[in-house]
Backbone as CSV, one residue per row, in Angstrom:
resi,resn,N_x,N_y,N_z,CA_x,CA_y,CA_z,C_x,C_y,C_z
1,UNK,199.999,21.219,116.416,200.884,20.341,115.640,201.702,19.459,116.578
2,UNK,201.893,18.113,116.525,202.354,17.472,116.864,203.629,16.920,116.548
3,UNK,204.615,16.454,117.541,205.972,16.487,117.410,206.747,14.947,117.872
4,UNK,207.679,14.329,117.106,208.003,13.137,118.277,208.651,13.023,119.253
5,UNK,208.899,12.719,120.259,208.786,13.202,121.461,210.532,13.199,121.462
6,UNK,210.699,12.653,121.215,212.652,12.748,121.268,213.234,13.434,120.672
7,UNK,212.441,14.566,119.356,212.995,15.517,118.485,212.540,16.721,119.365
8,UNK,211.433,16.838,120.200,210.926,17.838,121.078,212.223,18.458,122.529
9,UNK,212.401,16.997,122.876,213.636,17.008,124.140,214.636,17.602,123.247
10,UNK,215.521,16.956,122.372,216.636,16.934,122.079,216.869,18.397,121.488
11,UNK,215.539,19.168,120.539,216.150,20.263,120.667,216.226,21.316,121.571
12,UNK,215.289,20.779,122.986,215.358,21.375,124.189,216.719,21.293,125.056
13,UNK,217.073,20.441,124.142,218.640,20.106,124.766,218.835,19.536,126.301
14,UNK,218.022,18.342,126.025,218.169,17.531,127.151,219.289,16.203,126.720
15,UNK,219.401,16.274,126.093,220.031,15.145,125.042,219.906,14.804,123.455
16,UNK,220.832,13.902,123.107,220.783,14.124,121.521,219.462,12.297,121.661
17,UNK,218.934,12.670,120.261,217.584,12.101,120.019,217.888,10.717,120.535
18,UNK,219.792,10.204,119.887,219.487,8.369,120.550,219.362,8.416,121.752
19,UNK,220.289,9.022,123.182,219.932,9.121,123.954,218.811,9.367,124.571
20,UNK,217.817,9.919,124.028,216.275,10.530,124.664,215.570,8.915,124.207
21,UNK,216.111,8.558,123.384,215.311,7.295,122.914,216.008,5.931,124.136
22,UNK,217.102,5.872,123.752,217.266,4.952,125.068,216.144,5.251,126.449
23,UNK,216.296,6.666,126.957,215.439,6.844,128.061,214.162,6.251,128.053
24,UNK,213.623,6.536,126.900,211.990,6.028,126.991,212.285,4.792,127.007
25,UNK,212.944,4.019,126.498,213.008,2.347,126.596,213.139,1.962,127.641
26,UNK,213.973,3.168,128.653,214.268,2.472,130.107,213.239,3.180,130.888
27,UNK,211.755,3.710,130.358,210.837,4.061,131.040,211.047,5.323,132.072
28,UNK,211.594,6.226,131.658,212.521,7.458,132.447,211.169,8.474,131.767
29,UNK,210.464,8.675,130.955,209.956,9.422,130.804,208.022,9.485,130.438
30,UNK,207.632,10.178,131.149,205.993,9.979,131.210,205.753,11.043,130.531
31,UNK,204.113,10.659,129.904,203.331,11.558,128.985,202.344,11.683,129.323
32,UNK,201.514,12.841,130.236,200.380,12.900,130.669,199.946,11.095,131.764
33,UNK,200.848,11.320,132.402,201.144,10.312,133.369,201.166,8.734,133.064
34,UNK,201.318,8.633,131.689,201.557,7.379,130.964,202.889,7.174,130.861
35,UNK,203.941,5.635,130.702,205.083,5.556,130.471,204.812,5.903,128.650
36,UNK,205.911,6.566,128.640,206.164,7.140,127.072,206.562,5.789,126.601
37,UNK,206.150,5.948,125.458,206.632,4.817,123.888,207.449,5.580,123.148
38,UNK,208.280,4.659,122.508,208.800,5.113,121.270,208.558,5.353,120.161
39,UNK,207.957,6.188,119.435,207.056,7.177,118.179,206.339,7.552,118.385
40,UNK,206.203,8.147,119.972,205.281,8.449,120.685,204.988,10.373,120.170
41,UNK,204.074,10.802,119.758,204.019,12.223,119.336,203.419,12.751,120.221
42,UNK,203.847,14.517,120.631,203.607,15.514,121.694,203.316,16.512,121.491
43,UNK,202.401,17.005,121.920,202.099,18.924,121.239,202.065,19.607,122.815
44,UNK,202.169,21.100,122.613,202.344,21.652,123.753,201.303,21.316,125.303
45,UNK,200.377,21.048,124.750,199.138,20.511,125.475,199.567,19.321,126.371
46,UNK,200.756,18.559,126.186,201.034,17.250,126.577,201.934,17.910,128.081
47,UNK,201.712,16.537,129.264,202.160,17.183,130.052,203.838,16.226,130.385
48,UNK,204.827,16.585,130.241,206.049,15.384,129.992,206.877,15.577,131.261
49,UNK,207.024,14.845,131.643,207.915,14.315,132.632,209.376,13.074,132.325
50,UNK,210.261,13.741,133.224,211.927,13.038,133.101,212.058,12.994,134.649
51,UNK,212.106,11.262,134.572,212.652,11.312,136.138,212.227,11.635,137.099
52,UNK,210.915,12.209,136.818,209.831,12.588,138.292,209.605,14.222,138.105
53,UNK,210.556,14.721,137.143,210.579,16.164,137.117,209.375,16.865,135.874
54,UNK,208.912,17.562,136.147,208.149,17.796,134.955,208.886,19.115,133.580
55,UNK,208.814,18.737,132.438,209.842,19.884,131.656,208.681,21.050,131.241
56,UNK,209.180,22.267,131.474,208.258,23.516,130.874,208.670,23.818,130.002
57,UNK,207.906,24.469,129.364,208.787,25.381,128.225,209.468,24.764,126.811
58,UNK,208.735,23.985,126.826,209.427,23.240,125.645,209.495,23.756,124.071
59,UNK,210.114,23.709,123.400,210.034,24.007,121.715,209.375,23.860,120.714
60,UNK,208.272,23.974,120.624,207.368,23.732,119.309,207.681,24.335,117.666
61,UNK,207.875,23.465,117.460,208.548,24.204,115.531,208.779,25.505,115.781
62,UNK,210.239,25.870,116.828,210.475,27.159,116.535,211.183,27.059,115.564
63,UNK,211.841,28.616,115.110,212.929,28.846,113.982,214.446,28.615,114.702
64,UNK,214.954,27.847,113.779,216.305,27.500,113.939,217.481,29.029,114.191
65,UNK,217.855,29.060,115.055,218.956,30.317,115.184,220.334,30.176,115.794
66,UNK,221.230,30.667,115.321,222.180,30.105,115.826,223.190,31.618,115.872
67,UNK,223.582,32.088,116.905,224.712,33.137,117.155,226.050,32.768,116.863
68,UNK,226.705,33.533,117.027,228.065,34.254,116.981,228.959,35.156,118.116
69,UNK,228.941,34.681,119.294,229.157,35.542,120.449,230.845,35.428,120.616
70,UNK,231.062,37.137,121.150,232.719,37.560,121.173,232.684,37.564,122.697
71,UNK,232.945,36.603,123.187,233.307,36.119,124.722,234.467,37.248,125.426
72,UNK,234.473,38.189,126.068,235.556,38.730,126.593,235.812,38.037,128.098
73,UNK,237.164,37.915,128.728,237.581,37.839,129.549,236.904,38.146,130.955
74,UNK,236.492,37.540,131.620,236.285,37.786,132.680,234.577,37.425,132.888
75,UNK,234.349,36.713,131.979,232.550,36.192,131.605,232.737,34.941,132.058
76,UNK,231.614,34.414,132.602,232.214,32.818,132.833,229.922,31.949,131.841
77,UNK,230.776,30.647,131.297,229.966,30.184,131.036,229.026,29.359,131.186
78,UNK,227.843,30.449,132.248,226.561,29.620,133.225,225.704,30.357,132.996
79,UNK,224.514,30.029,133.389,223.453,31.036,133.531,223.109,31.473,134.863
80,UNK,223.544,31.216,135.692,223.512,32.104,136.795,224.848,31.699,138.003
81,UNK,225.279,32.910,138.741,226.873,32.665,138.747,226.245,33.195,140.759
82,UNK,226.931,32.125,141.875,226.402,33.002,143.432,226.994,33.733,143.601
83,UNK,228.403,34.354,142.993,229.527,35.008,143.050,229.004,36.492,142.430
84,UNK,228.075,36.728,141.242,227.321,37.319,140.933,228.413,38.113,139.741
85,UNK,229.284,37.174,139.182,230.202,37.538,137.973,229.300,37.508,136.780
86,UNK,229.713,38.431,136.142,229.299,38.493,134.427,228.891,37.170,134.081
87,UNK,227.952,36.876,133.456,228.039,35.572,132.792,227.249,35.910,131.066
88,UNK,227.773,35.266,130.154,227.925,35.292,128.834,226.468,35.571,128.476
89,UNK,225.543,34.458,129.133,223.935,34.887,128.717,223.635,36.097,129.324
90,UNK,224.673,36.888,129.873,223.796,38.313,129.717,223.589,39.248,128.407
91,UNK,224.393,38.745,127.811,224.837,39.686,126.400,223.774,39.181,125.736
92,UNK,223.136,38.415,125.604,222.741,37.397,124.063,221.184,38.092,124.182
93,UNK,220.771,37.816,123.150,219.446,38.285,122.579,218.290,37.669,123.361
94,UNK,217.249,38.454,123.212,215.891,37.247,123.857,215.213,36.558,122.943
95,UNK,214.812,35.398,123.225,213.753,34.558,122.455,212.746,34.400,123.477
96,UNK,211.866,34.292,122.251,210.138,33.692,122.990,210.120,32.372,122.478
97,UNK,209.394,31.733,123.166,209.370,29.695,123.519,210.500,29.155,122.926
98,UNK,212.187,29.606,123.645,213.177,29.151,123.742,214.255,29.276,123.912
99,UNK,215.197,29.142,123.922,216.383,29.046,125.059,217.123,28.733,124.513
100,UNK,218.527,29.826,124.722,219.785,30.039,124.089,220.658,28.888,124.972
101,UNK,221.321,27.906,123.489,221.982,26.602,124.520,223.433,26.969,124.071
102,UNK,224.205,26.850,124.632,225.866,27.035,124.446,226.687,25.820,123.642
103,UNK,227.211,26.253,122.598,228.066,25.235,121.946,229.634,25.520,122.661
104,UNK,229.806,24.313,123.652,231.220,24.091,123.790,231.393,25.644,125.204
105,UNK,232.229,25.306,125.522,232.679,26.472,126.567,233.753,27.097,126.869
106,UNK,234.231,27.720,127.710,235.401,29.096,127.762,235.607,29.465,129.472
107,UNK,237.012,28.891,129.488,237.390,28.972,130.643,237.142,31.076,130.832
108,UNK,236.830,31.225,132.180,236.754,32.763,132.688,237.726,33.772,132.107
109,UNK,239.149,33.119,132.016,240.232,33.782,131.390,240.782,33.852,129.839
110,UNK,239.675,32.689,129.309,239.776,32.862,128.069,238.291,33.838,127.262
111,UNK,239.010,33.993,125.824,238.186,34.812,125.537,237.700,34.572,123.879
112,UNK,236.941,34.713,123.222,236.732,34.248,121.794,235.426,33.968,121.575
113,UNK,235.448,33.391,120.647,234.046,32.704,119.673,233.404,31.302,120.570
114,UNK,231.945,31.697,120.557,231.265,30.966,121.032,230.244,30.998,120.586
115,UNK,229.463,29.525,120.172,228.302,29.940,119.418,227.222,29.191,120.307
116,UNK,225.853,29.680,119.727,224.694,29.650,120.667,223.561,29.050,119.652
117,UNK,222.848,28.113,120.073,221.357,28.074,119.171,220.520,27.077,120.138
118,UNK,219.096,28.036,119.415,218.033,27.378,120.057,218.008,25.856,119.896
119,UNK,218.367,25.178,119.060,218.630,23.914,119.074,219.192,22.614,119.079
120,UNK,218.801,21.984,120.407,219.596,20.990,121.203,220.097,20.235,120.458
121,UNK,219.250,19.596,119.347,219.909,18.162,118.587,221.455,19.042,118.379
122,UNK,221.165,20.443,117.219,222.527,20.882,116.644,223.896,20.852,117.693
123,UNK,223.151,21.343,119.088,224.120,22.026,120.157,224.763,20.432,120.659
124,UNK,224.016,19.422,120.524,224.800,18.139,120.801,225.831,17.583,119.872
125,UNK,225.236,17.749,118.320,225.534,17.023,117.496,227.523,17.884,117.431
126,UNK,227.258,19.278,117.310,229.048,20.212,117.621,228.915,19.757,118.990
127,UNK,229.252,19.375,119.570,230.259,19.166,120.878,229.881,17.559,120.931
128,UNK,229.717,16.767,120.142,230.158,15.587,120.260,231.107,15.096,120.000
129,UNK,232.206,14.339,120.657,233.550,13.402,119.911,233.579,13.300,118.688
130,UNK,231.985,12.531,118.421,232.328,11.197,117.310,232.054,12.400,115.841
131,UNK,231.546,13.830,115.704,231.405,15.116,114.957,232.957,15.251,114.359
132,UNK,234.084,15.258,115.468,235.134,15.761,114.972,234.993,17.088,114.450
133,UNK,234.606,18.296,115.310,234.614,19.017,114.951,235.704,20.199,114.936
134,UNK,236.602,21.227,114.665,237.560,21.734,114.361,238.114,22.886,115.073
135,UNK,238.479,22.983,115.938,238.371,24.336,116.836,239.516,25.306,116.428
136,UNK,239.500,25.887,116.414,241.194,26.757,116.296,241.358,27.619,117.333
137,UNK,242.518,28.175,118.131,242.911,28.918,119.057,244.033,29.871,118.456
138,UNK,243.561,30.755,118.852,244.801,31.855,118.866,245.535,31.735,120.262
139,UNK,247.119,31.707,120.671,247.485,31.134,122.038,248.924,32.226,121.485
140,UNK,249.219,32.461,123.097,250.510,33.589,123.195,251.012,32.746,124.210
141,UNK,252.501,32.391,123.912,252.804,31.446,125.251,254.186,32.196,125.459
142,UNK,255.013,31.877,126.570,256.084,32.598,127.182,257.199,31.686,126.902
143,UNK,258.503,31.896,126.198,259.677,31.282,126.083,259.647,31.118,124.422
144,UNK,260.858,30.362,124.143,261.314,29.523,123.195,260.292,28.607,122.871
145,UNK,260.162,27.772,121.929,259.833,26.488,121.603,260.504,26.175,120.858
146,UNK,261.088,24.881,121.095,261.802,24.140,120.174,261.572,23.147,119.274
147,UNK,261.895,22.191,117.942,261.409,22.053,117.273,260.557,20.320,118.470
148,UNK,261.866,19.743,119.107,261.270,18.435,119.649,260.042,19.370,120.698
149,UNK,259.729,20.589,121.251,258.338,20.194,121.923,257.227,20.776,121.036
150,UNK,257.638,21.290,119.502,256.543,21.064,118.953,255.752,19.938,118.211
151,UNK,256.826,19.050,118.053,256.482,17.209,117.652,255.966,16.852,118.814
152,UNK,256.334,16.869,120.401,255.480,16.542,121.402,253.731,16.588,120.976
153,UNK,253.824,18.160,120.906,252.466,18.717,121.014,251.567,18.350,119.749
154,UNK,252.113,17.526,118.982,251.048,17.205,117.859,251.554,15.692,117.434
155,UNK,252.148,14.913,118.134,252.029,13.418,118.605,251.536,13.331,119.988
156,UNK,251.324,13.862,120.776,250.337,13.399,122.100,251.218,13.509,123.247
157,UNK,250.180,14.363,124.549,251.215,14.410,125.429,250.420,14.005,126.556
158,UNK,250.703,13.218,127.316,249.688,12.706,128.521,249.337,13.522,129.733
159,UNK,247.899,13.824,129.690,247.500,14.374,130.730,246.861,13.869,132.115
160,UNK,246.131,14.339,132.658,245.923,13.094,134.040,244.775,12.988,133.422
161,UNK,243.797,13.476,132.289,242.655,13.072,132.036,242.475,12.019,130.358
162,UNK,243.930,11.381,130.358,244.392,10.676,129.009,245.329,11.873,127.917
163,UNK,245.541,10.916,127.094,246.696,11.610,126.377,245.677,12.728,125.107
164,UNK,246.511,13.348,124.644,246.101,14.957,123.894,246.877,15.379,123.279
165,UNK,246.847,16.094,121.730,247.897,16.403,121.365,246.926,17.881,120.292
166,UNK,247.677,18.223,119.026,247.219,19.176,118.827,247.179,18.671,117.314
167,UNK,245.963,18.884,116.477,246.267,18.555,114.985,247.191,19.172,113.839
168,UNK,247.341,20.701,114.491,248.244,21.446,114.137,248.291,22.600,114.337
169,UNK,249.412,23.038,114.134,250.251,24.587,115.154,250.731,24.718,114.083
170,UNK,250.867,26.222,113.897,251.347,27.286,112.841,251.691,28.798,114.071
171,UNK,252.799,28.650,113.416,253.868,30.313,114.114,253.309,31.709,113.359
172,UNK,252.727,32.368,114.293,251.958,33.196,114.081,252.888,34.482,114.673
173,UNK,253.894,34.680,114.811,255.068,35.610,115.164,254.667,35.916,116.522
174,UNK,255.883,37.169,117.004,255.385,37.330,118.026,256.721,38.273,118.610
175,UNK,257.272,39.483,119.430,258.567,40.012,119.591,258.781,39.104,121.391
176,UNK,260.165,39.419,121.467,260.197,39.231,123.158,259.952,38.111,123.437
177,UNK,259.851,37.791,124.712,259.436,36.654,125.226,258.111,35.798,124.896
178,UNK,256.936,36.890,124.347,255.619,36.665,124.093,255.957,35.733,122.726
179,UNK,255.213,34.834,122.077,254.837,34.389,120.884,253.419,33.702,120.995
180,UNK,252.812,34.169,119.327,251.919,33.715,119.009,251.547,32.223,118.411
181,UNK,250.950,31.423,118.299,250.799,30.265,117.546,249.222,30.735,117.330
182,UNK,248.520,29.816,116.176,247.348,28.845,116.036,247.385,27.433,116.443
183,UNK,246.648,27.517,117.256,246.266,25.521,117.116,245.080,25.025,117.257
184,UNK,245.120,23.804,116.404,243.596,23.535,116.161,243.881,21.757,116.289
185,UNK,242.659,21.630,117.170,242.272,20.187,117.874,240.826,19.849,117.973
186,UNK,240.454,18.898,117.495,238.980,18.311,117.470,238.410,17.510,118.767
187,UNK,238.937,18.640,120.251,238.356,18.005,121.288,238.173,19.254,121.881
188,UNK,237.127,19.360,123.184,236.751,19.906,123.769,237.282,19.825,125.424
189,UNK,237.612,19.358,125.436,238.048,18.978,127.179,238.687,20.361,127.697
190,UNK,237.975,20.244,129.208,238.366,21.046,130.153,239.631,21.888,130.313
191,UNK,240.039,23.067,129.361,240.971,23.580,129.485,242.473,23.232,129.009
192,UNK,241.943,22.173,127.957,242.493,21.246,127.071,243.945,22.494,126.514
193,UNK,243.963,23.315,126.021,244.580,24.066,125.159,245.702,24.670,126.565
194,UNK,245.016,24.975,127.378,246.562,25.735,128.481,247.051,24.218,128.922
195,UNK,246.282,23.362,129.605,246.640,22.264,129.887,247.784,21.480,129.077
196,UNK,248.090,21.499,127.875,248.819,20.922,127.023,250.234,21.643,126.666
197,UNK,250.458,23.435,126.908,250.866,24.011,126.728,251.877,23.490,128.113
198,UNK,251.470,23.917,129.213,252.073,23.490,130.518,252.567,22.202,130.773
199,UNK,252.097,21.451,130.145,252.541,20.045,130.488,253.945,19.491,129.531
200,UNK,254.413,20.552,128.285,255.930,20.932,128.220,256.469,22.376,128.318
201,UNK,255.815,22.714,129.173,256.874,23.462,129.598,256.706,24.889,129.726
202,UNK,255.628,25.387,128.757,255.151,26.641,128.900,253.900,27.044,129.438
203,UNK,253.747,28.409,129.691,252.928,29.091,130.363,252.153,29.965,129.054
204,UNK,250.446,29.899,129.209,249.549,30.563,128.002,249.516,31.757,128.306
205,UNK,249.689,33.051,128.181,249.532,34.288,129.131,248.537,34.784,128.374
206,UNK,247.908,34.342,127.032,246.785,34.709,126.514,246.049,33.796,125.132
207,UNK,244.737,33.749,125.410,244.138,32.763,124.925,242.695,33.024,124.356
208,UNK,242.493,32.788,122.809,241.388,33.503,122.285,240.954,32.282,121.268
209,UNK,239.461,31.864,121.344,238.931,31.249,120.753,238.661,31.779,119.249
210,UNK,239.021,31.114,117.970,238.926,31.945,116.864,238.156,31.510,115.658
211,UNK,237.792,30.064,115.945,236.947,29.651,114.966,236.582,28.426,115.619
212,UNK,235.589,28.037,115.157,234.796,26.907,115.562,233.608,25.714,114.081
213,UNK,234.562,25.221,113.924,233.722,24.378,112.454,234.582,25.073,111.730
214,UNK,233.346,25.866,110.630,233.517,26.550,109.551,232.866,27.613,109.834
215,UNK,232.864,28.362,111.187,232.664,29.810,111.983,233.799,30.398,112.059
216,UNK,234.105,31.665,111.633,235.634,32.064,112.084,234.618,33.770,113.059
217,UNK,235.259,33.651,113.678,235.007,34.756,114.696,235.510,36.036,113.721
218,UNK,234.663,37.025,113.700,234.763,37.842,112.764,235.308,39.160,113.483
219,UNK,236.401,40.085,112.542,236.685,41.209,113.562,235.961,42.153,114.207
220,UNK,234.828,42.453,113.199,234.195,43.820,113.628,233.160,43.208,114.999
221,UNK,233.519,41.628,115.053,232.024,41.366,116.296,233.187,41.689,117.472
222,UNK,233.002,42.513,118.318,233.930,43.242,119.082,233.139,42.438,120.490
223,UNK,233.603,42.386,121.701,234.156,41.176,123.204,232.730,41.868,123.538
224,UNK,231.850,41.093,123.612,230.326,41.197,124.480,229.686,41.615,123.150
225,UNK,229.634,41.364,121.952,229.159,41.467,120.837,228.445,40.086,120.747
226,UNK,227.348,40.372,119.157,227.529,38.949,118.804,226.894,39.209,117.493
227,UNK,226.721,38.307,116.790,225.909,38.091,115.183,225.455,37.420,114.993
228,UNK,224.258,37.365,114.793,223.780,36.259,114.115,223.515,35.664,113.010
229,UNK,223.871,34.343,112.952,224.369,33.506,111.066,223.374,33.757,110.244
230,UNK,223.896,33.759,109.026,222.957,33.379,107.895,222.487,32.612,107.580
231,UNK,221.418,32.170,106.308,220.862,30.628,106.221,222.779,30.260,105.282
232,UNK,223.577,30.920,104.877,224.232,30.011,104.252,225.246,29.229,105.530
233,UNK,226.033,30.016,106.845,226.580,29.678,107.474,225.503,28.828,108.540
234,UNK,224.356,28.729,108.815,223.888,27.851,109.450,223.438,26.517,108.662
235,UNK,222.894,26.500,107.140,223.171,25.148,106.567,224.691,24.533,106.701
236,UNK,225.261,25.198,106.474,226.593,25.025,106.280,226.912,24.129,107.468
237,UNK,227.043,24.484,108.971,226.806,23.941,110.023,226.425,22.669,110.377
238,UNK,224.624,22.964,109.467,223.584,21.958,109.599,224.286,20.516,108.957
239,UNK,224.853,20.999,107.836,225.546,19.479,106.978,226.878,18.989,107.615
240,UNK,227.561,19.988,108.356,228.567,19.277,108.951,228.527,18.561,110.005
241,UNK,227.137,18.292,110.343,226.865,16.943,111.749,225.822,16.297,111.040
242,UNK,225.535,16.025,109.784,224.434,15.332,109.337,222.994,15.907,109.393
243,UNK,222.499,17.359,109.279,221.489,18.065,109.708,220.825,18.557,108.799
244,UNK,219.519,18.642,108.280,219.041,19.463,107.045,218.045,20.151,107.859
245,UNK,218.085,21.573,107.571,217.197,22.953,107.726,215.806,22.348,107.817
246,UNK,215.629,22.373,108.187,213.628,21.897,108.359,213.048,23.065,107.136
247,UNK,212.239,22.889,106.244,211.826,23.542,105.130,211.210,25.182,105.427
248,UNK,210.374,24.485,106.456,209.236,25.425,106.825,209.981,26.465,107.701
249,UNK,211.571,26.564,108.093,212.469,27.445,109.445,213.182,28.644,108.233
250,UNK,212.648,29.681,108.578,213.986,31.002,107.694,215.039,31.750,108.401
251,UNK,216.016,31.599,107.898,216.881,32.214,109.084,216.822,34.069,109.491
252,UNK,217.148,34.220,110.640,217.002,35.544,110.595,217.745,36.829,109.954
253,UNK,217.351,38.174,109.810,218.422,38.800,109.205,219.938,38.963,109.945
254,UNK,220.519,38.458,109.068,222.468,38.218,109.018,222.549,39.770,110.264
255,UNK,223.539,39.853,110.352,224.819,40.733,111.010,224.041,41.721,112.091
256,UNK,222.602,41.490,113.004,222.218,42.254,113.785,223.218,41.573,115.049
257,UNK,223.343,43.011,115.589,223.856,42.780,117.167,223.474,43.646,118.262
258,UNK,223.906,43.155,119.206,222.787,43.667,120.419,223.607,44.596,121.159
259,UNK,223.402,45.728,122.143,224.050,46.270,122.715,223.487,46.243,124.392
260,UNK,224.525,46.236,125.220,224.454,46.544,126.500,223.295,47.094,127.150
261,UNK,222.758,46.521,127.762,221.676,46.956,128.494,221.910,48.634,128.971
262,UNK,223.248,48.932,129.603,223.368,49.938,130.010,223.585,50.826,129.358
263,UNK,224.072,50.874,127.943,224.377,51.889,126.963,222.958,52.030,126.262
264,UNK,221.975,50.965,125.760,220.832,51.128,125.707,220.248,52.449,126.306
265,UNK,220.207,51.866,127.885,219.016,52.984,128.388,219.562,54.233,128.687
266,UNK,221.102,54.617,128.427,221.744,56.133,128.849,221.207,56.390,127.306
267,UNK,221.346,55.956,126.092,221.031,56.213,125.002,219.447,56.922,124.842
268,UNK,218.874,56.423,125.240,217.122,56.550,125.232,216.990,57.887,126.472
269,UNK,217.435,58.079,127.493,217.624,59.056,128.290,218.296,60.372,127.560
270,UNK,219.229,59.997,126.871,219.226,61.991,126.077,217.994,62.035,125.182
């Protein structure tokens, strides 16, 4: 079965489809050593090249899947780390002909909801700007806040990477010096959430990712856990970046999760 060649990349997650399409126009990509066209169709048999590089492994009408991963502290988000730290794709499930892509990311010290799917268009379409998509944070910060630096923080506060603010904060209690907030902002940037906190005045001493879209990180998925969605929370998804389920894709069964390699095999040993 044959595929068009920019829906093949994009859910390989090389880029979202306009971008893969610009490329072929600027002749960046060969097909069995031909410059690629645009409506150009590919089946696994085809041999494709980007840039001189050749791509393996590519996606043929797999099934759409999309996780639910409980990020704990001290995971960082790569697939392979020289430092030889935890990294998040150790936890996650295996697939055959495809590859778990990361929606959005999590500083080492933060910890929360992160979601995963085999497919690139989706994994572009949530972490794009122009998506506006909805993040929420659970955040514990140190001191007082007063009412003028919470108008700061949700009229815009300038950072060295442009100005940022928060769509909204809700007081989530808290005893002592510690307090809790929610805040939720439709950007992704680099550490965006402590960054904003510090820049009036306070310090985050703890920081948990808690929903993402219309994903809320669920309690019982416990830190190196994960779940995977249903067809209602992955349509659901699918329509909030403009996406419809491909007919012929079923989602998998809801609420399986995976356990530790190492508790696995002490398990199988008694």
């Amino acid at each position: 079965m044959k595929e068009r060649l920019q829906k093949v990349l994009a859910r390989a997650g090389y880029g979202s489809r306009r971008e893969i399409e610009s490329w072929i126009e600027q002749g960046r990509i060969k097909v069995n050593g031909k410059t690629a066209e645009l409506g150009l169709q590919v089946s696994e048999e085809d041999k494709i090249i980007l840039d001189g590089k050749p791509l393996n492994k590519l996606q043929f009408t797999p099934r759409l899947r999309v996780i639910a991963y409980h990020k704990p502290e001290g995971e960082i988000c790569t697939q392979n780390d020289p430092e030889g730290r935890r990294t998040v794709f150790q936890s996650l499930p295996k697939v055959s002909n495809a590859r778990w892509i990361a929606i959005g990311r999590l500083d080492i010290n933060t910890s929360g909801l992160i979601l995963f799917t085999t497919d690139g268009e989706l994994a572009n379409r949530l972490m794009h700007p122009s998506s506006e998509i909805e993040r929420e944070y659970a955040v514990r910060v140190q001191g007082e806040i007063s009412p003028e630096t919470f108008a700061m923080l949700q009229q815009g506060v300038e950072l060295e990477d442009g100005p940022a603010h928060f769509d909204r904060i809700l007081d989530s209690g808290g005893t002592g010096r510690n307090h809790w907030y929610h805040v939720m902002l439709k950007e992704g940037r680099n550490r965006e959430v402590r960054r904003l906190w510090e820049a009036v005045g306070h310090t985050v001493s703890r920081l948990m990712r808690i929903r993402y879209g219309n994903i809320e990180l669920k309690r019982y998925v416990r830190p190196g856990k994960w779940k995977e969605l249903d067809v209602k929370d992955v349509n659901a998804l699918l329509k909030s970046v403009g996406m419809e389920q491909p007919q012929n894709e079923k989602s998998a069964q809801p609420g399986r999760k995976t356990k530790s390699k190492k508790r696995s095999s002490a398990k199988r040993k008694r």
